[in-house]
PDB file of N, H, CA, C and O in Angstrom:
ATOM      1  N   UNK A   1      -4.277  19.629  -5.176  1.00  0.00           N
ATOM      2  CA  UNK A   1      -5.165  20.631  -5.698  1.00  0.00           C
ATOM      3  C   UNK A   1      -6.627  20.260  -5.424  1.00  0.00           C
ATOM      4  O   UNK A   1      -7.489  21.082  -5.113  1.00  0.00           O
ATOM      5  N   UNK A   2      -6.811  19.019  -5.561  1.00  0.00           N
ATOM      6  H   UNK A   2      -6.111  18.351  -5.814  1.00  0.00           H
ATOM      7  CA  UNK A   2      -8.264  18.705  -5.417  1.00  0.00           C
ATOM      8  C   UNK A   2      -8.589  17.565  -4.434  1.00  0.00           C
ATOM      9  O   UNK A   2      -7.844  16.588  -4.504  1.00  0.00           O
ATOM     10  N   UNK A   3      -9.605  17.536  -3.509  1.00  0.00           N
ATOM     11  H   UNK A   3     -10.211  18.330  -3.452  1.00  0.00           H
ATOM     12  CA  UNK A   3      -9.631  16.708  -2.075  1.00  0.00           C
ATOM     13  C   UNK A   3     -10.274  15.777  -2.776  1.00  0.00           C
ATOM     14  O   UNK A   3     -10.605  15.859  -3.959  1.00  0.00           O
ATOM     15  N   UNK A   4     -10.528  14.498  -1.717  1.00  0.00           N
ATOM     16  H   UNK A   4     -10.259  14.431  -0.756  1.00  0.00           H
ATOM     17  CA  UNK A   4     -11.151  13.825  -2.104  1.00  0.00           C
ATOM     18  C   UNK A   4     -12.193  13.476  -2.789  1.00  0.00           C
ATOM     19  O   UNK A   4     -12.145  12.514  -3.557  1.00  0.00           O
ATOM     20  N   UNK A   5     -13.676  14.463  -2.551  1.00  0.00           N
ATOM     21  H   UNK A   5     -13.715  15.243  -1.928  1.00  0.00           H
ATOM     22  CA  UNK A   5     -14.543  14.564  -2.902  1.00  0.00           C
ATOM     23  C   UNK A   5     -14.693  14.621  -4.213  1.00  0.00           C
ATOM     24  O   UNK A   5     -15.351  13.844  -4.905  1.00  0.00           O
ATOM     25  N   UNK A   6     -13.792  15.979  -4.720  1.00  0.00           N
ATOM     26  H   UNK A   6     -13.258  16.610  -4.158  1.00  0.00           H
ATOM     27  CA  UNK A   6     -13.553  16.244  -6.170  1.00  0.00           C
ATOM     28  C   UNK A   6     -12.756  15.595  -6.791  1.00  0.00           C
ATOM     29  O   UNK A   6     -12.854  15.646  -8.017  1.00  0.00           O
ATOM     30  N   UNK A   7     -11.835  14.874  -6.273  1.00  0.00           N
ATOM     31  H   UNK A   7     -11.755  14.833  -5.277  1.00  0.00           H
ATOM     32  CA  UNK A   7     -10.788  13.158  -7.555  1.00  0.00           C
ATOM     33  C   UNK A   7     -12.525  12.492  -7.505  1.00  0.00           C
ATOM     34  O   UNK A   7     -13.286  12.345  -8.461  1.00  0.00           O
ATOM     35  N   UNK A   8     -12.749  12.209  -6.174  1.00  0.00           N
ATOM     36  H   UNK A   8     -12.130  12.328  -5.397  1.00  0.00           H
ATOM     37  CA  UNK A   8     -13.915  10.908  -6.621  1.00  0.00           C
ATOM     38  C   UNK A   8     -14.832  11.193  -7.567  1.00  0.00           C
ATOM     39  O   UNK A   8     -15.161  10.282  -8.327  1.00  0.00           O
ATOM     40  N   UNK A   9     -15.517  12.706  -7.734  1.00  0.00           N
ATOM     41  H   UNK A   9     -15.250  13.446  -7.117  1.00  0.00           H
ATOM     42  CA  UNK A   9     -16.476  12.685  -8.136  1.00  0.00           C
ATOM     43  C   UNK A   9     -16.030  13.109  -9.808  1.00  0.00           C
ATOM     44  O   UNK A   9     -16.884  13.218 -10.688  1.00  0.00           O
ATOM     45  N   UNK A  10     -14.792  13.285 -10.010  1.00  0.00           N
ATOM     46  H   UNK A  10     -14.098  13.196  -9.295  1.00  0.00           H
ATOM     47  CA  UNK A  10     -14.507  12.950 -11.236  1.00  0.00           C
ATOM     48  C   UNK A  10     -14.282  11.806 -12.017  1.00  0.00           C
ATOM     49  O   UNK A  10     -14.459  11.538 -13.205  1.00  0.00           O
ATOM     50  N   UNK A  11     -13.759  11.077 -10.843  1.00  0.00           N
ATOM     51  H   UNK A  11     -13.616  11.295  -9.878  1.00  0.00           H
ATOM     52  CA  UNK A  11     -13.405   9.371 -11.257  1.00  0.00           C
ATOM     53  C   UNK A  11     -14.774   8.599 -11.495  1.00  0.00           C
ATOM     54  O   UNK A  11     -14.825   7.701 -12.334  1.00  0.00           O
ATOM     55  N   UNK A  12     -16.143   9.051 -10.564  1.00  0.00           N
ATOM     56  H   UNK A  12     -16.102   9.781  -9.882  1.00  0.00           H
ATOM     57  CA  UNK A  12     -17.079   8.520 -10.810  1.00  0.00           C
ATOM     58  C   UNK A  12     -18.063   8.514 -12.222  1.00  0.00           C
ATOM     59  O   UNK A  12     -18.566   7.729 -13.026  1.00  0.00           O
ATOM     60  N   UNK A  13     -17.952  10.068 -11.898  1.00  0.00           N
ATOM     61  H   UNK A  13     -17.544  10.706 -11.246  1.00  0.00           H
ATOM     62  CA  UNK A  13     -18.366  10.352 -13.314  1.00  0.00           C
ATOM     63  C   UNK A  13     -17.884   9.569 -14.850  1.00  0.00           C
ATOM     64  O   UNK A  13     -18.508   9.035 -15.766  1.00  0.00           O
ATOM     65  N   UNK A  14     -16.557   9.811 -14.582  1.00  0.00           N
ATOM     66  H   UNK A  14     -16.050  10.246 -13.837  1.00  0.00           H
ATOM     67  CA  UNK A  14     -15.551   9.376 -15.412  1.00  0.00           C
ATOM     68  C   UNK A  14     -16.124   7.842 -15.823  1.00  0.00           C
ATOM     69  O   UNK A  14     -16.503   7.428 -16.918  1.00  0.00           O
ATOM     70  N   UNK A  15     -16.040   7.168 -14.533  1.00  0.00           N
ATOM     71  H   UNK A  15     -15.732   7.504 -13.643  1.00  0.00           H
ATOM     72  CA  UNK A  15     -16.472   5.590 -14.470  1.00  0.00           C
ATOM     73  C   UNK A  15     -17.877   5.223 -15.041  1.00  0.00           C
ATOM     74  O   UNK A  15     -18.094   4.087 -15.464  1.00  0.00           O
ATOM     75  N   UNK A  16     -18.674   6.044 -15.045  1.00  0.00           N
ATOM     76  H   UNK A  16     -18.498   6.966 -14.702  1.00  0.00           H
ATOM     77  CA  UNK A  16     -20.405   5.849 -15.746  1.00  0.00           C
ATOM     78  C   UNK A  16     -20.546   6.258 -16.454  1.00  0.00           C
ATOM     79  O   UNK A  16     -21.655   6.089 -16.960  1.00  0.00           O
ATOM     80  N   UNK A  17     -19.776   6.972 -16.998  1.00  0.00           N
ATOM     81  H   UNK A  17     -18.874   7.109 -16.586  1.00  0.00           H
ATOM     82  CA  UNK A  17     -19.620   7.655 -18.501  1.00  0.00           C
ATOM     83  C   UNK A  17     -19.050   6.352 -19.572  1.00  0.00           C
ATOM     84  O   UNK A  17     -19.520   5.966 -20.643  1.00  0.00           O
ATOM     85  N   UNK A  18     -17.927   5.909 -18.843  1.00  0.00           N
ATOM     86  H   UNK A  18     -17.546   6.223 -17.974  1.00  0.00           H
ATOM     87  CA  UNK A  18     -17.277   4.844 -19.741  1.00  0.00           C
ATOM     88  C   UNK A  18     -17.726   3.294 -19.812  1.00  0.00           C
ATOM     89  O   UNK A  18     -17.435   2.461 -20.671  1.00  0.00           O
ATOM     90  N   UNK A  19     -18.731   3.118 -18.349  1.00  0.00           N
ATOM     91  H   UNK A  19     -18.968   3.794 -17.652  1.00  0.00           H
ATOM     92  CA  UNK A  19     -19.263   1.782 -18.591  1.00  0.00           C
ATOM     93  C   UNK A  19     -20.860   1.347 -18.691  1.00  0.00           C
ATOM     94  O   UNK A  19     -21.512   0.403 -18.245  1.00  0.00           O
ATOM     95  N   UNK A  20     -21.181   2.584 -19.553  1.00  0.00           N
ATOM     96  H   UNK A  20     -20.651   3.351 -19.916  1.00  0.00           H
ATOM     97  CA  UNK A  20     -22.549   2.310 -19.502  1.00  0.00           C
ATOM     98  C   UNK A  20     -23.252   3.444 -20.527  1.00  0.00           C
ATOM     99  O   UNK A  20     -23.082   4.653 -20.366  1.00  0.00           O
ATOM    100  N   UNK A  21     -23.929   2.967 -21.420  1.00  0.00           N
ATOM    101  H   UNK A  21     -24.068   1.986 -21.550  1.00  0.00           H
ATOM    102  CA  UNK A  21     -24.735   4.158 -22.091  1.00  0.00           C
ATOM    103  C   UNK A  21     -25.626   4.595 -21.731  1.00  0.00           C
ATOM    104  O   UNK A  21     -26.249   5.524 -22.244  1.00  0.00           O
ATOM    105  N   UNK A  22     -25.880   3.988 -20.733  1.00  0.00           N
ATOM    106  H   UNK A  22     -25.374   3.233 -20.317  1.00  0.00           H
ATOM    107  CA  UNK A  22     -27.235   5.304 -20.544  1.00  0.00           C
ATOM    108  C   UNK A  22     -27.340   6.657 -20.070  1.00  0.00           C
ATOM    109  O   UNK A  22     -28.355   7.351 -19.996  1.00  0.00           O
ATOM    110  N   UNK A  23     -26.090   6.955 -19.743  1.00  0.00           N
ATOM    111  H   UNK A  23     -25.266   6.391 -19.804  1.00  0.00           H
ATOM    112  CA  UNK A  23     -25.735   8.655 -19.420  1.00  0.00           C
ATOM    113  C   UNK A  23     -25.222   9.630 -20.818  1.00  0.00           C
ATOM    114  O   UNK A  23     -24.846  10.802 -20.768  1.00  0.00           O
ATOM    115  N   UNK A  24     -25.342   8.718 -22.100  1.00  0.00           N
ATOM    116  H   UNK A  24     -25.647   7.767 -22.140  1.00  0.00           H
ATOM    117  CA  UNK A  24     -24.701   9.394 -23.242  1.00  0.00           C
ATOM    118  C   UNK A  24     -25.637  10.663 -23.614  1.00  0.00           C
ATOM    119  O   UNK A  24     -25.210  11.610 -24.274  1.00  0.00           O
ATOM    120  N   UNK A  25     -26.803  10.587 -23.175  1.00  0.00           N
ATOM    121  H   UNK A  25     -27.149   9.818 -22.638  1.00  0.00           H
ATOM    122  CA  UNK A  25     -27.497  11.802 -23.660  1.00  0.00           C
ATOM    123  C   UNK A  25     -27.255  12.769 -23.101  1.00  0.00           C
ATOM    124  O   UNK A  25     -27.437  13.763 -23.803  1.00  0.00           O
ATOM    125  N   UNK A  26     -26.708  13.086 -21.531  1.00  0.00           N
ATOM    126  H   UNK A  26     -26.560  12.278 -20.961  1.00  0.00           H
ATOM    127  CA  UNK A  26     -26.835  13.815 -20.742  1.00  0.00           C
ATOM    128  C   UNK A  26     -25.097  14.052 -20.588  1.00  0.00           C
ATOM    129  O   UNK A  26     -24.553  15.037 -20.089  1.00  0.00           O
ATOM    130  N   UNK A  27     -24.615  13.175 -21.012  1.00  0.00           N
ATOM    131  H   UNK A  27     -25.057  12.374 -21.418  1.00  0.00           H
ATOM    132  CA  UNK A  27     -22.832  13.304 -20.430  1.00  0.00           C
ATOM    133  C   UNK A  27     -22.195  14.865 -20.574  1.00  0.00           C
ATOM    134  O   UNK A  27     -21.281  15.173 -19.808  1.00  0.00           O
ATOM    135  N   UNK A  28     -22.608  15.684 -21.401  1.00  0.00           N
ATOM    136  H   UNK A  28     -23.350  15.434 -22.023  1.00  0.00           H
ATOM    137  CA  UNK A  28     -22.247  17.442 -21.693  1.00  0.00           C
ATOM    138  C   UNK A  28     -22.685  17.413 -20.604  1.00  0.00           C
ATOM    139  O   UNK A  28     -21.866  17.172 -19.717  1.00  0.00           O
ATOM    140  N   UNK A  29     -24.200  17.650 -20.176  1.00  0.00           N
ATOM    141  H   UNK A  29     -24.866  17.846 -20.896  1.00  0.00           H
ATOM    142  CA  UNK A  29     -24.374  18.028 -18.971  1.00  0.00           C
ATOM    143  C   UNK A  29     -24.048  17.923 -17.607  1.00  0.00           C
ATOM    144  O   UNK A  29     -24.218  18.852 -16.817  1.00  0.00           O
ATOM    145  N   UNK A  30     -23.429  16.449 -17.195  1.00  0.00           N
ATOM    146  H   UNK A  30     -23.292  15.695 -17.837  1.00  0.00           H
ATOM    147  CA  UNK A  30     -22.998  15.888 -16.370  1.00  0.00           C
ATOM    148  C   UNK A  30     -21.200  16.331 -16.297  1.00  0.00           C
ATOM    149  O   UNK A  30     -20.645  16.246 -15.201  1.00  0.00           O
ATOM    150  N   UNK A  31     -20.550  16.704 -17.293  1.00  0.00           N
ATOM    151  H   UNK A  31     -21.001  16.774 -18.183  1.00  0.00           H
ATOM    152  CA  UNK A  31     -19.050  17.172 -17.222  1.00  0.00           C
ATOM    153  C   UNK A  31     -19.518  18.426 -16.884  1.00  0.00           C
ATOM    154  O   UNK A  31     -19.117  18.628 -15.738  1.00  0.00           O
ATOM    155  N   UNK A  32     -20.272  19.553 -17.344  1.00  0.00           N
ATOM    156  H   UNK A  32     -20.598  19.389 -18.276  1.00  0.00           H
ATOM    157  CA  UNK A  32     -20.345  20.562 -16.889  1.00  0.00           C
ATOM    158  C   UNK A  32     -20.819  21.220 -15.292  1.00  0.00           C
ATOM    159  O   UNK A  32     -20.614  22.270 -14.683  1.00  0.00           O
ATOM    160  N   UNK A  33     -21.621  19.842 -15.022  1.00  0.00           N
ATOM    161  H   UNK A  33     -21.788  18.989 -15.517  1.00  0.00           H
ATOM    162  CA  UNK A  33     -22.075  19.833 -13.576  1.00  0.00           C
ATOM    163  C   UNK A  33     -20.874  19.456 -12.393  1.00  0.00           C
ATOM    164  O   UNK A  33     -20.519  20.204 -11.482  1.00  0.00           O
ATOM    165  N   UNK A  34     -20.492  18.433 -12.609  1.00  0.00           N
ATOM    166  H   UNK A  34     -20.780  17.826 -13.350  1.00  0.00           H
ATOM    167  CA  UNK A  34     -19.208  18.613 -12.146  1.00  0.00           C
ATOM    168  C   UNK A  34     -17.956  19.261 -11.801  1.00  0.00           C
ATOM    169  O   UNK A  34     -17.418  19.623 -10.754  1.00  0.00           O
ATOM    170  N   UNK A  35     -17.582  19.294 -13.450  1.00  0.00           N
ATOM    171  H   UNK A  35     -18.019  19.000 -14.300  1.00  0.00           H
ATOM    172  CA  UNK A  35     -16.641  20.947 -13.557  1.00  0.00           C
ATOM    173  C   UNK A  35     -17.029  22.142 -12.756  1.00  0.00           C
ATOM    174  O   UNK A  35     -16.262  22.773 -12.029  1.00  0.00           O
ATOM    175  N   UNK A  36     -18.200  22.376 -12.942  1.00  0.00           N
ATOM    176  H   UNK A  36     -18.823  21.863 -13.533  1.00  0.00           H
ATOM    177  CA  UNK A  36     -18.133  24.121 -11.994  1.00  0.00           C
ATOM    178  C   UNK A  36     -18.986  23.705 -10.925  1.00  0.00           C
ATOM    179  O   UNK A  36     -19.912  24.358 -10.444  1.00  0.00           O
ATOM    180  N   UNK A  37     -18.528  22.363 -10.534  1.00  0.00           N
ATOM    181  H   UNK A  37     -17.775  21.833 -10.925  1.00  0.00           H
ATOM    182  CA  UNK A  37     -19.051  22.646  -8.704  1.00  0.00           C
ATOM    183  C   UNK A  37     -17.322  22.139  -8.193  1.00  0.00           C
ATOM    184  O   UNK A  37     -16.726  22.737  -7.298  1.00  0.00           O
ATOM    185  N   UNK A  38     -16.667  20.852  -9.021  1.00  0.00           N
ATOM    186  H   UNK A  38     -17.151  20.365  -9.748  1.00  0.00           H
ATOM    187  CA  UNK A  38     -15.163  21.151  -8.087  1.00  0.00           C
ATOM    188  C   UNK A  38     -14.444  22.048  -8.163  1.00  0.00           C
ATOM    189  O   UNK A  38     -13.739  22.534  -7.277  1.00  0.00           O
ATOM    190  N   UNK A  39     -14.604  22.468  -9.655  1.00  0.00           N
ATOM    191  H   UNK A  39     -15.176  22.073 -10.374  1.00  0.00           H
ATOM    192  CA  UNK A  39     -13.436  23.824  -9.740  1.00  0.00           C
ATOM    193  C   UNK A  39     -13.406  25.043  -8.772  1.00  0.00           C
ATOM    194  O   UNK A  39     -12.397  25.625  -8.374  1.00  0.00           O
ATOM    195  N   UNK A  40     -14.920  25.364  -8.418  1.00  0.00           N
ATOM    196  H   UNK A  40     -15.739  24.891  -8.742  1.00  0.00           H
ATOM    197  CA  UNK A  40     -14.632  26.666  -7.491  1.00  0.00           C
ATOM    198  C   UNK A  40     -14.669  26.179  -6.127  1.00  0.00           C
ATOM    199  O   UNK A  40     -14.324  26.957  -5.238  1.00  0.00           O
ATOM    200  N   UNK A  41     -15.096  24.815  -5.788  1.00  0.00           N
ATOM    201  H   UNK A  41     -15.376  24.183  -6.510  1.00  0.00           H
ATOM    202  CA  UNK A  41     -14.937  24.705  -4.572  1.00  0.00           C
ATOM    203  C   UNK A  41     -13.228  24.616  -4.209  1.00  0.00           C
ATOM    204  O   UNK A  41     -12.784  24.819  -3.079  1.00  0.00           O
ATOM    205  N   UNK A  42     -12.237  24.210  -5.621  1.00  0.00           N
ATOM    206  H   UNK A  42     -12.598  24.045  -6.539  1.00  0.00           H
ATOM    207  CA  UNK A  42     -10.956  24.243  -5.016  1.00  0.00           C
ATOM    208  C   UNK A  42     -10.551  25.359  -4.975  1.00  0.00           C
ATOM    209  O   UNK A  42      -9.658  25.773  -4.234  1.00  0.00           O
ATOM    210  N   UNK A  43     -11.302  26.105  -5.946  1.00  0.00           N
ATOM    211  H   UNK A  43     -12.027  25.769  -6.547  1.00  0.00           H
ATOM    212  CA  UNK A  43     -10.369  27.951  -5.960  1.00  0.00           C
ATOM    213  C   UNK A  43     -11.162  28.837  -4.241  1.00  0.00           C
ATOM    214  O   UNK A  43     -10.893  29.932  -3.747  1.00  0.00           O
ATOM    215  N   UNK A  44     -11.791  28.151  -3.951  1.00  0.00           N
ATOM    216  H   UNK A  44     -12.010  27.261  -4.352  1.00  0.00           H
ATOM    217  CA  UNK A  44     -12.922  28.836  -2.711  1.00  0.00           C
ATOM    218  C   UNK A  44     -12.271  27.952  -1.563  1.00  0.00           C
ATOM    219  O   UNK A  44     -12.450  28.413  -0.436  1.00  0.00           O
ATOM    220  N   UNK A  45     -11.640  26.919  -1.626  1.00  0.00           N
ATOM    221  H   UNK A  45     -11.494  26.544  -2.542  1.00  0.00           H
ATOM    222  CA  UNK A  45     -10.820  26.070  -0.282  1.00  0.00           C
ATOM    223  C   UNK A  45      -9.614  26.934  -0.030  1.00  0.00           C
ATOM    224  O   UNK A  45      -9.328  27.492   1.029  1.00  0.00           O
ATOM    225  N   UNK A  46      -8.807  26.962  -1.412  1.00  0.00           N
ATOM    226  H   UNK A  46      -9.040  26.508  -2.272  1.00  0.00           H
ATOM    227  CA  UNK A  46      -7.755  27.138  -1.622  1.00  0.00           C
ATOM    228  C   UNK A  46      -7.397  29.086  -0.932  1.00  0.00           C
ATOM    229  O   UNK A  46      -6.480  29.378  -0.164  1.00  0.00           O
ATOM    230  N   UNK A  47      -8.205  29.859  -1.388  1.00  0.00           N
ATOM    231  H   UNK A  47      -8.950  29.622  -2.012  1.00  0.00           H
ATOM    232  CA  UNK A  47      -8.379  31.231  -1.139  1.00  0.00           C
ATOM    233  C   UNK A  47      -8.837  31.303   0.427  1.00  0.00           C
ATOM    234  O   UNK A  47      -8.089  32.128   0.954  1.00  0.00           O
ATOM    235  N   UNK A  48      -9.664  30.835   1.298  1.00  0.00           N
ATOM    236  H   UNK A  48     -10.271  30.165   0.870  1.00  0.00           H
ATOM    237  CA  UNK A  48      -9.827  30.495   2.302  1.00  0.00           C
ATOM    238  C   UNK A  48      -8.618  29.703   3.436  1.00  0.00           C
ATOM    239  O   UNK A  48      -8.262  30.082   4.552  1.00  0.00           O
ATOM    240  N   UNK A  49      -8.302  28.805   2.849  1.00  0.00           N
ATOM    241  H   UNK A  49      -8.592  28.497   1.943  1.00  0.00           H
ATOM    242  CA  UNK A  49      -6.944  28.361   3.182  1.00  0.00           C
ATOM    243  C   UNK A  49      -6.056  29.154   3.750  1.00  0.00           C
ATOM    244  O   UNK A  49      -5.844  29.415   4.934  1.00  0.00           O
ATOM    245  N   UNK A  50      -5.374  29.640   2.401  1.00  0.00           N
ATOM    246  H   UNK A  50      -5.545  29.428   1.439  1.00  0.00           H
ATOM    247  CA  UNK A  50      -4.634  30.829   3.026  1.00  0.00           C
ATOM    248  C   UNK A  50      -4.681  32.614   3.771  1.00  0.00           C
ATOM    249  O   UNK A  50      -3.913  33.492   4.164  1.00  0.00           O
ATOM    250  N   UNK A  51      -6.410  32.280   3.571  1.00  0.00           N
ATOM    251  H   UNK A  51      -7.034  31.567   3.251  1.00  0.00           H
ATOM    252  CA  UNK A  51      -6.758  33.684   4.735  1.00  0.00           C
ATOM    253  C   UNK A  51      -6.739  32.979   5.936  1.00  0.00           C
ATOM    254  O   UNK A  51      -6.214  33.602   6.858  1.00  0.00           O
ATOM    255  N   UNK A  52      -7.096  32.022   6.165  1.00  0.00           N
ATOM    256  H   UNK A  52      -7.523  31.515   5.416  1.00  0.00           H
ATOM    257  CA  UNK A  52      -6.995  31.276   7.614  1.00  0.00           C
ATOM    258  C   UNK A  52      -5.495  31.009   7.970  1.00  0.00           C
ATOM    259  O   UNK A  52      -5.035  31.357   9.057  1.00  0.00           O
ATOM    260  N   UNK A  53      -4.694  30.329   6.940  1.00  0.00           N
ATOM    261  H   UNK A  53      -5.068  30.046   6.056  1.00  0.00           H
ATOM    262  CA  UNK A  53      -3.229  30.889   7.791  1.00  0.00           C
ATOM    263  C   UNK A  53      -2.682  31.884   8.252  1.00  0.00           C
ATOM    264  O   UNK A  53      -2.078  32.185   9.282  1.00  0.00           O
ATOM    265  N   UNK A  54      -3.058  32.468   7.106  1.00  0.00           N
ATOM    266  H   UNK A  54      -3.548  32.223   6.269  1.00  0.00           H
ATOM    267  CA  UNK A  54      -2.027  34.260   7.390  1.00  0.00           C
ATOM    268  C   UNK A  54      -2.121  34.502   9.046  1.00  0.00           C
ATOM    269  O   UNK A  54      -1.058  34.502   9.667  1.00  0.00           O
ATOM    270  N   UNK A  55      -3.319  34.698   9.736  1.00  0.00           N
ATOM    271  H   UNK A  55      -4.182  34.698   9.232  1.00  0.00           H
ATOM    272  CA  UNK A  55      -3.107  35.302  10.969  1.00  0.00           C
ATOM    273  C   UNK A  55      -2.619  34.462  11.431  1.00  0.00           C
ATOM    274  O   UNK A  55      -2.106  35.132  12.327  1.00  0.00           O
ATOM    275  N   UNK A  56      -2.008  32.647  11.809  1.00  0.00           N
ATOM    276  H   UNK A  56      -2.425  32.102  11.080  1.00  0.00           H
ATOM    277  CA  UNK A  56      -1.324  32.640  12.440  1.00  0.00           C
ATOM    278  C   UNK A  56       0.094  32.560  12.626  1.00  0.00           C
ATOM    279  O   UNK A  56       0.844  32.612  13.601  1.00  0.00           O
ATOM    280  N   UNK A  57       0.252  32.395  11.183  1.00  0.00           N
ATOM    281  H   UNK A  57      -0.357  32.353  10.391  1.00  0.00           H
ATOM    282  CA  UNK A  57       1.945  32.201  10.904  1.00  0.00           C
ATOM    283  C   UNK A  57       2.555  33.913  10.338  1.00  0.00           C
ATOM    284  O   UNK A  57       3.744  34.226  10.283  1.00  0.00           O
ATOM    285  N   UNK A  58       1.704  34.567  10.072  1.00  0.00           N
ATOM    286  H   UNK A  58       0.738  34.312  10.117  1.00  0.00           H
ATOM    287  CA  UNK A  58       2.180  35.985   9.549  1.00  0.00           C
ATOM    288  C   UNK A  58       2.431  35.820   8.217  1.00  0.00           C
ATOM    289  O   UNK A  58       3.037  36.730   7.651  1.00  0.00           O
ATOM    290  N   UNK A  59       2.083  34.809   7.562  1.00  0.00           N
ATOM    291  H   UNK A  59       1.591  34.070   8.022  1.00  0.00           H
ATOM    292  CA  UNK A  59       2.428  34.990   6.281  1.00  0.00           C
ATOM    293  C   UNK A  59       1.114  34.320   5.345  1.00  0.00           C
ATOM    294  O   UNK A  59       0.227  33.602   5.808  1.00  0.00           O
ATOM    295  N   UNK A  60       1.211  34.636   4.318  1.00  0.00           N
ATOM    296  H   UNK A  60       1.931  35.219   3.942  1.00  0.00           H
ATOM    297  CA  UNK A  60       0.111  34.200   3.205  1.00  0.00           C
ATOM    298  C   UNK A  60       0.623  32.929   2.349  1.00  0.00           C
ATOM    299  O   UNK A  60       1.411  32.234   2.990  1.00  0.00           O
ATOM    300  N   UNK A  61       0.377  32.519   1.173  1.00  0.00           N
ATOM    301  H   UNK A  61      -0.263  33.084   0.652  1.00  0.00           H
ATOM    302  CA  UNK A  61       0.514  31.723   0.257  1.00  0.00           C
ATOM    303  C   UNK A  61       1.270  32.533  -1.283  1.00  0.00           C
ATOM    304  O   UNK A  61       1.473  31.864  -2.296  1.00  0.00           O
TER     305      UNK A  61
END
């Protein structure tokens, strides 16, 4: 569901969130920044994806 970019940049986040306070003020902001830049880039890969197959296999997802 999600490429590399988006595991890492959750794991990273994830990782400076948990070993360090100095992102505690901002951490809402930083899950939300994250969240809605991987989420639609997978629903925007994913929808793309399968318009780019269809024409060559004849079929969709």
């Amino acid at each position: 569901m999600f490429g590399i970019r988006g595991i890492g940049s959750l794991f990273h986040l994830a990782y400076a969130l948990g070993h360090s306070d100095r992102f505690d003020a901002q951490a809402e902001r930083l899950r939300a920044v994250v969240a809605f830049t991987v989420l639609p880039s997978a629903v925007l890969h994913g929808v793309t994806a399968s318009l780019a197959v269809r024409p060559r296999t004849g079929t969709g997802s």
